[in-house]
N, C-alpha and C positions, 0 to 999 in steps of 0.2 A: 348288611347283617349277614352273620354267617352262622347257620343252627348244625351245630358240632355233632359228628356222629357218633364219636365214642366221647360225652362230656366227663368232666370231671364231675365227682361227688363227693361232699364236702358235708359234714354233720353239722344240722340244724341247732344242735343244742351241745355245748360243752360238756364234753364228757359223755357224749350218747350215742345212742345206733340208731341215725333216723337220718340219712344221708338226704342230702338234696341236691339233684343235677342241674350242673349251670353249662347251658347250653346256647346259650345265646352268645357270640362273640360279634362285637361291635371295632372297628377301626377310626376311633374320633377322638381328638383330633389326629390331623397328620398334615404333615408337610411335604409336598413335592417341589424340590428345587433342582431341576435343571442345570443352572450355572454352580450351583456347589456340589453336584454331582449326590443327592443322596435323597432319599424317603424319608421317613420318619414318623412315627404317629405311638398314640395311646392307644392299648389295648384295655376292652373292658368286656372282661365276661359277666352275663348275669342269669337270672334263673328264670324261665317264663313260668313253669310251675308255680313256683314259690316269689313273687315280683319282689316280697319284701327282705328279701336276704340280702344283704352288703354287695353291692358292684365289687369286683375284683378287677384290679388293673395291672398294667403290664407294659413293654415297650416294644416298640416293632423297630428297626434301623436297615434301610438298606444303604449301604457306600456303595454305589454306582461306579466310582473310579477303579476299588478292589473285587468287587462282586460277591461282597457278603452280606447276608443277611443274618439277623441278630432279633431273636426274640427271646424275652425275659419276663414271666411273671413271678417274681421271691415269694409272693403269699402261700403263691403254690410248689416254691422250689421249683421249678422251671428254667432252665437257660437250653437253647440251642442257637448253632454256629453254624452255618453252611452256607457253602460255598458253591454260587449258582453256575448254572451252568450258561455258557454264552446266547444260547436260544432264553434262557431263562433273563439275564442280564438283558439285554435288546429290548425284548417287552418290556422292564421295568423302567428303560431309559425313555421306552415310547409313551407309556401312559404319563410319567412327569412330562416329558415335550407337550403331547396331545392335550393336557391339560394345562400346560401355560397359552399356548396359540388358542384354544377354546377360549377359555378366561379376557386372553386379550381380544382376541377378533368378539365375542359377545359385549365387549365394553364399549367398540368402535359401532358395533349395530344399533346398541341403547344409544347412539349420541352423546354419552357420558366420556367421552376422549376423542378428539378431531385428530384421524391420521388415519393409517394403512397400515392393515398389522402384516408382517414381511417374518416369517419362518425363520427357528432358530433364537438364541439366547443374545 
């Protein structure tokens, strides 16, 4: 979870002045793939204030092969495009690795897969 520092405010009631900040940003789900070279997940903002206001969602994209990242929420007219930088790329390719080799070397611990987990896609 990530609690936003400048949140959006968004009117509680149609047609009114009685804003309510939605501060809360979640990344669930998402997908790290390694061999298809990309990120991916749902975004969902919500409001710790206010719990009972609408989740707003959104999409997160990173293509690891181009090193762009892509986030879009339309509720809120939201799109940006940017283009990471190579120290910024590397991390993103390291925590998709770092979490396929976790995933799999914790499967081979629990005894739920007979083998040796060996680095790499």
């Amino acid at each position: 979870m990530i609690t936003l520092t400048t949140p959006p405010a968004i009117n509680s009631v149609l047609g009114g002045t009685v804003p309510v900040s939605y501060n809360k940003l979640v990344i669930a789900p998402f997908t790290m793939d390694p061999s298809g070279l990309s990120i991916t997940g749902t975004l969902q903002l919500s409001s710790t204030a206010v719990p009972a206001m609408q989740i707003i969602r959104g999409a997160l994209n990173i293509n690891t092969s181009t090193g762009v990242l892509t986030i879009e929420v339309s509720q809120l007219d939201f799109y940006r495009k940017v283009q990471l930088s190579g120290a910024q790329l590397t991390a993103a390719k390291d925590m998709a690795t770092d979490a396929q080799n976790s995933l799999e070397q914790g499967l081979i611990n629990l005894a739920l897969i007979a083998g040796t987990q060996s680095v790499g896609v």
